[in-house]
C-alpha positions in Angstrom: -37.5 12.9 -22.0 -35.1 15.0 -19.8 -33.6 18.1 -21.5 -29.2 17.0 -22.3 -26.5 19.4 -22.7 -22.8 19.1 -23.8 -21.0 18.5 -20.3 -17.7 19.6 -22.0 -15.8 16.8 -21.2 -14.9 14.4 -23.6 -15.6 11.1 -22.4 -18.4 12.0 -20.4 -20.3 13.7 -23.1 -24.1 14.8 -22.8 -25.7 15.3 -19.5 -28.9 16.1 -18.0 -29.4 20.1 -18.1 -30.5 20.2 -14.7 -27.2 18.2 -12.9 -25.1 19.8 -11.3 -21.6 19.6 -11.4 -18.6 20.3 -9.4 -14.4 19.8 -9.9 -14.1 16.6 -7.7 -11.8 18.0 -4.9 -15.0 20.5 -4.0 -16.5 17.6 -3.2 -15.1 15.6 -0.8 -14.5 17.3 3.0 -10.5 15.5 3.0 -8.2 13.4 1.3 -5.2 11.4 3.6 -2.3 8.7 2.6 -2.4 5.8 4.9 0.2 3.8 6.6 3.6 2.3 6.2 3.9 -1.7 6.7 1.4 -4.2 6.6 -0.2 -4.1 10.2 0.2 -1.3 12.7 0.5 -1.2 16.7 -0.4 1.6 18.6 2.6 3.0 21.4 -0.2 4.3 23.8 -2.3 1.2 24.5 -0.7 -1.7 22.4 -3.9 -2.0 20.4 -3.9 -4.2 17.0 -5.6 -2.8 13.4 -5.4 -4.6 10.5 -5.8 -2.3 7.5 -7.7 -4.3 4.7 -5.9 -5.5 1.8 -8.5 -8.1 0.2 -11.0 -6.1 -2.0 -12.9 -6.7 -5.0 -12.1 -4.2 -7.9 -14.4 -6.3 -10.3 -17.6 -5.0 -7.5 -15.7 -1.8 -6.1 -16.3 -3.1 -2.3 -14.5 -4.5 0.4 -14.3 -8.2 0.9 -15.8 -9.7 4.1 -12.6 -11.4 5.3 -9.4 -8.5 6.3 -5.8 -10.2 5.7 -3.3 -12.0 8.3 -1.2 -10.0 10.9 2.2 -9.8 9.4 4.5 -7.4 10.5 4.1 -4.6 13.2 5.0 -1.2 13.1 4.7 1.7 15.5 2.8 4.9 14.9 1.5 6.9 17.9 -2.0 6.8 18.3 -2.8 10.1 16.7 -1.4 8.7 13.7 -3.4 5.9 14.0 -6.6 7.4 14.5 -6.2 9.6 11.5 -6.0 6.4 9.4 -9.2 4.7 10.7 -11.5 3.9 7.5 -15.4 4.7 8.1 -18.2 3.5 6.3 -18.4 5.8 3.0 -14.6 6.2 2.8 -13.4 5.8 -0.8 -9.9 4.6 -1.2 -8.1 5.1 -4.3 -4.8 3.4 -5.7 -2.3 5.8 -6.2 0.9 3.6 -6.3 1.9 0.5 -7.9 1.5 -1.5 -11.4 0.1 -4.2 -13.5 -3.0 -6.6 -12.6 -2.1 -7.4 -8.8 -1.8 -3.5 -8.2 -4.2 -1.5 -10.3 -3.1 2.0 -10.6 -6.5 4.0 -10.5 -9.1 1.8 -9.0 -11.2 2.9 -6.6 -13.3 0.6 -3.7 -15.9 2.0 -0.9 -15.2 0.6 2.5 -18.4 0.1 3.5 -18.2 -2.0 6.5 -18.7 -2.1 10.4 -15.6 -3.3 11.8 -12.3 -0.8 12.1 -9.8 -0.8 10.1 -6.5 0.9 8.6 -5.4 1.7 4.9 -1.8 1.4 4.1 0.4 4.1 2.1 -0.4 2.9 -1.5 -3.6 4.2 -1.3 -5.2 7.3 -0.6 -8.7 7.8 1.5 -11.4 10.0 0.2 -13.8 11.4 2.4 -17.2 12.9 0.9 -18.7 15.6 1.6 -22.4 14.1 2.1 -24.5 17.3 1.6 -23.7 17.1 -1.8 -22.8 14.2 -3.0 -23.5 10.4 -1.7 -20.0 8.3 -1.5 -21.9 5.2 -3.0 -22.5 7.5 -6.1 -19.4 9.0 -6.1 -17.9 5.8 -6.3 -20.2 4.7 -9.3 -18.6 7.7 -10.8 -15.2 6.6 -10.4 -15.6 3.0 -11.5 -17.0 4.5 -14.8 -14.1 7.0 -14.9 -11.8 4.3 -14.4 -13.3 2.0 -17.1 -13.6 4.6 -19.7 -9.8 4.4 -19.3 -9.1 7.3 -18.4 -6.9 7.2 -15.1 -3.8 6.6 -17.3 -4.2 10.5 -18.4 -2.9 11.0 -14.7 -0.6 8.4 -14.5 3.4 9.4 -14.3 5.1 6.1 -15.4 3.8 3.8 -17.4 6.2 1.6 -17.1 7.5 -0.4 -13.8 6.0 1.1 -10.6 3.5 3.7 -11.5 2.0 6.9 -9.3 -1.0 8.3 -10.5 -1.4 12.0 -9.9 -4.3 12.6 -7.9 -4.1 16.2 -7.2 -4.1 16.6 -10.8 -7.2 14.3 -11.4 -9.0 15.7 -7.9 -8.6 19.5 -9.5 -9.0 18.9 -12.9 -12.5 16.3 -13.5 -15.8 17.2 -12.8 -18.8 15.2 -10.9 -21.8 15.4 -12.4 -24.5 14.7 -10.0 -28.5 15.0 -9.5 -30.4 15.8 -6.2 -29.5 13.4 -3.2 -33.2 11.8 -3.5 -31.8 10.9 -7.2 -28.5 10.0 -6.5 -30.0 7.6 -3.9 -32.6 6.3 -6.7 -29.8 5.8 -9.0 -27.4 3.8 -6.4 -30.3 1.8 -5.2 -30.6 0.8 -9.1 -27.5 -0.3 -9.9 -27.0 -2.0 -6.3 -29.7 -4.2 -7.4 -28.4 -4.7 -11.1 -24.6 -5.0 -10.8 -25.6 -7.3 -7.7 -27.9 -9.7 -10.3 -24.9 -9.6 -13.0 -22.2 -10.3 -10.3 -24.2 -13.8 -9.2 -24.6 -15.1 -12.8 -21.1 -14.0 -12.7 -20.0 -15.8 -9.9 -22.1 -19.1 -11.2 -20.3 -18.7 -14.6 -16.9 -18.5 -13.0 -17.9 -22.1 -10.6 -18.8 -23.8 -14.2 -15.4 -23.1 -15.4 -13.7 -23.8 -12.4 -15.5 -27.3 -12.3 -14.8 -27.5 -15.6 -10.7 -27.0 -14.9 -10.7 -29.1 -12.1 -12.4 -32.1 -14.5 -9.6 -31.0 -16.9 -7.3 -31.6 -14.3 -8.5 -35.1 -13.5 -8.6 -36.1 -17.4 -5.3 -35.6 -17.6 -3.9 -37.3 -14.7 -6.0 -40.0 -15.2 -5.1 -40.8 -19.0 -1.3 -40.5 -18.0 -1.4 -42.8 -14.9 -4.1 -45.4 -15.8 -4.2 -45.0 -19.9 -7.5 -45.0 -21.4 -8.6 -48.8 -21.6 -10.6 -48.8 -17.8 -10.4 -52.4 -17.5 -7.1 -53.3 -18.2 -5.4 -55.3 -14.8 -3.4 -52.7 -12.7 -0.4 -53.3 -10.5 1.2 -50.4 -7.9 3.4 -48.4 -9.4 5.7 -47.6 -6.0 4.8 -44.0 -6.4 2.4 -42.2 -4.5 1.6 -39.5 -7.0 1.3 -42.2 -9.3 -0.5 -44.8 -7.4 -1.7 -48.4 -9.7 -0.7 -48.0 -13.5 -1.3 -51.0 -16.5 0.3 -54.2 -15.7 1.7 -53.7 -19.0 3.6 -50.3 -18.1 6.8 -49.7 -17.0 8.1 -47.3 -14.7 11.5 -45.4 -14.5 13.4 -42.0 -13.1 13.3 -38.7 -15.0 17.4 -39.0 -14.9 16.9 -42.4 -17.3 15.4 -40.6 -19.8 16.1 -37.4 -20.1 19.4 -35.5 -19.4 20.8 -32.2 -18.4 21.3 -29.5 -21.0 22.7 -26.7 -19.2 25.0 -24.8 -21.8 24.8 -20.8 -21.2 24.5 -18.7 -24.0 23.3 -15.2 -24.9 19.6 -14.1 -25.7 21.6 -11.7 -28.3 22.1 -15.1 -30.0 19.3 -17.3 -29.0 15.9 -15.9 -29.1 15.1 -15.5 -25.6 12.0 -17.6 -24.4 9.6 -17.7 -21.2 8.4 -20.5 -19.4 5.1 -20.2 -18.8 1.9 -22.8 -17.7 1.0 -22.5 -21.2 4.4 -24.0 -22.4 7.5 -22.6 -23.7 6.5 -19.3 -26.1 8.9 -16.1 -27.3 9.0 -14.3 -24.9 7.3 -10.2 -25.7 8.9 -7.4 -27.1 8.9 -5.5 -24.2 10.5 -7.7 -21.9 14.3 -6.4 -20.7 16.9 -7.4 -22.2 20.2 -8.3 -20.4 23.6 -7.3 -21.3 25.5 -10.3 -19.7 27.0 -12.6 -22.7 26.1 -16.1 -21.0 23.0 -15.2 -19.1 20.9 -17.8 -20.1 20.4 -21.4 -20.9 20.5 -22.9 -24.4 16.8 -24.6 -25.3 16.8 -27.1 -28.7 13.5 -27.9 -30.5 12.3 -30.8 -28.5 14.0 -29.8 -25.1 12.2 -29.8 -22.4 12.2 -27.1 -20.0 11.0 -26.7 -16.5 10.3 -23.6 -14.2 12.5 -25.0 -10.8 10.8 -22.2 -8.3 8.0 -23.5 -6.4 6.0 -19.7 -7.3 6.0 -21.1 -11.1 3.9 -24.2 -10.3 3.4 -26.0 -13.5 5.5 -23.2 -15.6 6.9 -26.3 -17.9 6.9 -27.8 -21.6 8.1 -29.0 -24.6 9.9 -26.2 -26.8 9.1 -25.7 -30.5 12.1 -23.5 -31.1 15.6 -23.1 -30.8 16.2 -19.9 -28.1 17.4 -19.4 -24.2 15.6 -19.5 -21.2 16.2 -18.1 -17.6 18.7 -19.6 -15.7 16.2 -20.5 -13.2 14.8 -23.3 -15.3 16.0 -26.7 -15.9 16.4 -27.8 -19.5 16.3 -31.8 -20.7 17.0 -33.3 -23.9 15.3 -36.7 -24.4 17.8 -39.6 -23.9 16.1 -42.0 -26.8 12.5 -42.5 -28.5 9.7 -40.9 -26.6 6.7 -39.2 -27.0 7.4 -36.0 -25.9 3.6 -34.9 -26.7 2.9 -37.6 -23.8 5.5 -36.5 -21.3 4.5 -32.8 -21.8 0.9 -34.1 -20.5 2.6 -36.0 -17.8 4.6 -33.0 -16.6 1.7 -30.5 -16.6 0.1 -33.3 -14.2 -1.2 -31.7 -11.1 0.0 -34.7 -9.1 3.6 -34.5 -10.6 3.4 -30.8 -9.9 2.6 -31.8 -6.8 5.9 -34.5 -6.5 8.1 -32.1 -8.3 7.4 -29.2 -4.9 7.5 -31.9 -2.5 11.2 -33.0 -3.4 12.6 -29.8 -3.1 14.3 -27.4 -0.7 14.2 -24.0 0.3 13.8 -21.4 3.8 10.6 -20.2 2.3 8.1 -21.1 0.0 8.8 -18.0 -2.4 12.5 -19.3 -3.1 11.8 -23.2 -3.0 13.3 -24.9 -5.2 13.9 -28.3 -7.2 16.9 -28.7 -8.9 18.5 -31.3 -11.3 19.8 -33.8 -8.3 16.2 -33.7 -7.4 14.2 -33.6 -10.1 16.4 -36.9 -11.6 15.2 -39.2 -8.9 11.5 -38.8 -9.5 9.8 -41.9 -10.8 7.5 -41.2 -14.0 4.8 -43.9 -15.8 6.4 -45.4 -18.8 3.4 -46.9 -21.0 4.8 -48.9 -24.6 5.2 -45.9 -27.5 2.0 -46.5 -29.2 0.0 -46.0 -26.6 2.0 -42.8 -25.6 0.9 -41.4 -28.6 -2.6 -42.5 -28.8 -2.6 -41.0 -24.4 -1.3 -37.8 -26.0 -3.8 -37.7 -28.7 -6.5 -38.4 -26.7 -5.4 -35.3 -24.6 -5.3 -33.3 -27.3 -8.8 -33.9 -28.2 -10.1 -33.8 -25.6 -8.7 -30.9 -23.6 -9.2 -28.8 -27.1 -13.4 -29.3 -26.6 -12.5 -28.7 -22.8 -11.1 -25.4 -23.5 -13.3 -24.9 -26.5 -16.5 -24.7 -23.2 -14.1 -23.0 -20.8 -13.4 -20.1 -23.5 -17.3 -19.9 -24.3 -18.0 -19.0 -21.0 -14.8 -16.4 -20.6 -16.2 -14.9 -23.2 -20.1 -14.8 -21.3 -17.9 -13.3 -18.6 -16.4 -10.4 -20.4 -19.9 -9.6 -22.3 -20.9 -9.3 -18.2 -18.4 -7.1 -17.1 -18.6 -5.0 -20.1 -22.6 -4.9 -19.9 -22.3 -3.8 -16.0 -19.4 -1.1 -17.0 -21.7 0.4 -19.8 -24.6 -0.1 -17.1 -22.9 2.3 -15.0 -21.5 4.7 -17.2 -24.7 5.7 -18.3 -26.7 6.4 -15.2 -23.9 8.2 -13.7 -23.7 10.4 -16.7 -27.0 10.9 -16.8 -27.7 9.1 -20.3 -30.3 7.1 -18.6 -32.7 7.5 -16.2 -34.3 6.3 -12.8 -37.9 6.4 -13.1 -38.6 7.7 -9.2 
């Protein structure tokens, strides 16, 4: 058993006594911001580089497939040229917030096609006589999931800026010989790469096992549950053939407009979300304008009328006030509101509800009211609503019940590969050469 010592450094704890180890910034041979703008044109000869956008944090690489041209912007060519990535080129992200934009990450471009990096990130380049990029990049991922890039952080709230002089100066590399760092990468290549496909297979069974969720429902609110009763069309494609014993009607016959404005000083504010209507967090801002928001009743339902908030509906279980950019019904007479909460989290009525409306671009579509009114909907006989909606319930619960099961077979993944990685960077385990 290899000789350990106290590294000094808290998270990283004991180390091999042979390693060496160095402040990160005498590491690398240069560190440079990239771009402004999305896609870049050179002045001198007109050519086109994409920088690459699309990479996977959960494996710290590049994705095969760089994003669409967008916009252009001119640099001269010099500028250009100084932002070409090359294999081994660690990028870090130094600006931005929240899941989309992951303040602290790190990914290895490790590809053989050129591109550019835009100004949210930062490009590291490694000095290669001492330490490999592929293990330097190991290193970060474990920094990074031992949770410690919010040390360097600025805000942590809003946009955030991590300080990466700071980090680059302040933590230390620990590293073996370059024949060990190369035995150590070539390990966890292999491993992470066997833990990302049963990954990857786990993630298929629970989107097959959304997409039959998806189909349950629909099917139970269109066709009901009896699979031999006689059909008849329903004059609606997104319903197609319903029970000859249904009805059919418009939204605007049974439900109608609440749109009073009150204040979330008053009324509890509330967010619509695809999991229904819940309080909305703590954290969330508050507004000081007296009638900012829209009155919801126990009951109401409430809708989400911007085409980015897809399925962003349901049936509230509290009194409160909800953004002005949703639409609020009340139920007109006896209803099921279980069942139409089903119907309106439909995929094919989500489906109906974007196709009616109107917008210049897809990010402010919207369906409003005038719309929304004119939309037929199935109208089964009461009892059966409830017995649809029950069903549902039932149903979907074991659903979810599998789909959380296998979440949870996901996380134990990730967390396996994260302590995987921790400890052969940090020297905790070894590489049998």
């Amino acid at each position: 058993m290899r000789e350990m010592k106290d590294s000094g450094i808290e998270w990283i704890g004991l180390t091999p006594s042979m390693w060496a180890n160095r402040r990160i910034k005498y590491v690398i041979k240069s560190r440079d911001s990239g771009l402004w703008g999305q896609d870049v044109k050179c002045e001198e000869n007109g050519t086109i580089c994409l920088r690459i956008a699309d990479f996977d944090y959960s494996k710290g690489i590049f994705k095969d497939t760089p994003v669409d041209a967008l916009t252009y912007r001119k640099y001269p060519s010099y500028v250009v040229d100084k932002c070409h990535l090359k294999k081994g080129d660690i990028l870090i992200e130094k600006s931005g917030g929240g899941e989309k934009t992951p303040v602290g990450r790190t990914v290895l471009f490790d590809k053989p096609y050129i591109a550019l990096f835009a100004n949210f990130m930062d490009r590291i380049r490694v000095n290669t006589s001492v330490v490999m990029p592929q293990y330097l990049q190991y290193w970060f991922r474990a920094f990074y999931s031992c949770k410690m890039s919010p040390y360097y952080i600025n805000q942590t709230t809003g946009i955030q800026n991590i300080n990466l002089s700071r980090l680059l100066t302040k933590e230390k590399v620990f590293y073996p010989s370059l024949k060990d760092q190369k035995a150590i990468v070539s390990f966890l290549d292999i491993k992470c790469s066997e833990i990302d496909a049963i990954s990857a297979d786990i993630q298929k069974e629970i989107e097959t096992l959304e997409q039959y969720k998806r189909s349950v429902i629909t099917e139970a609110v269109t066709k009901g549950l009896n699979p031999d009763v006689e059909m008849k069309d329903s004059g609606a494609e997104w319903i197609g053939r319903v029970p000859n014993n249904w009805n059919l009607g418009r939204i605007g016959g049974f439900y109608s407009l609440r749109n009073e404005k009150v204040s979330d000083k008053d009324y509890p504010p509330l967010s619509v979300t695809m999991k229904g209507i819940l309080p909305q967090l703590e954290t969330a801002a508050k507004t000081n304008d007296g009638d900012n928001r829209k009155l919801v009743r126990k009951g109401d339902f409430a809708i989400n009328s911007r085409s980015d908030r897809r399925g962003s509906c349901g049936i509230s279980k509290y009194d409160g006030s909800v953004s002005l950019i949703n639409t609020v019904l009340t139920p007109r007479g006896k209803m099921s509101a279980a069942y139409y909460d089903w119907v309106f989290h439909c995929t094919r009525f989500s489906d109906e509800f974007y196709r009616q409306g109107h917008g210049i671009v897809d990010d402010l579509w919207t369906t409003g009211w005038q719309e929304m009114k004119k939309i037929i909907i199935p109208v089964p006989p009461f009892l059966e609503q409830n017995e649809i909606a029950d069903y549902l319930s039932s149903k979907c619960s074991d659903i979810d019940s599998v789909i959380s099961q296998k979440n949870q077979q996901l996380e134990t993944l990730s967390n396996y590969k994260k302590i995987l990685i921790y400890e052969y960077v940090t020297g905790k385990k070894e590489v049998l050469i």
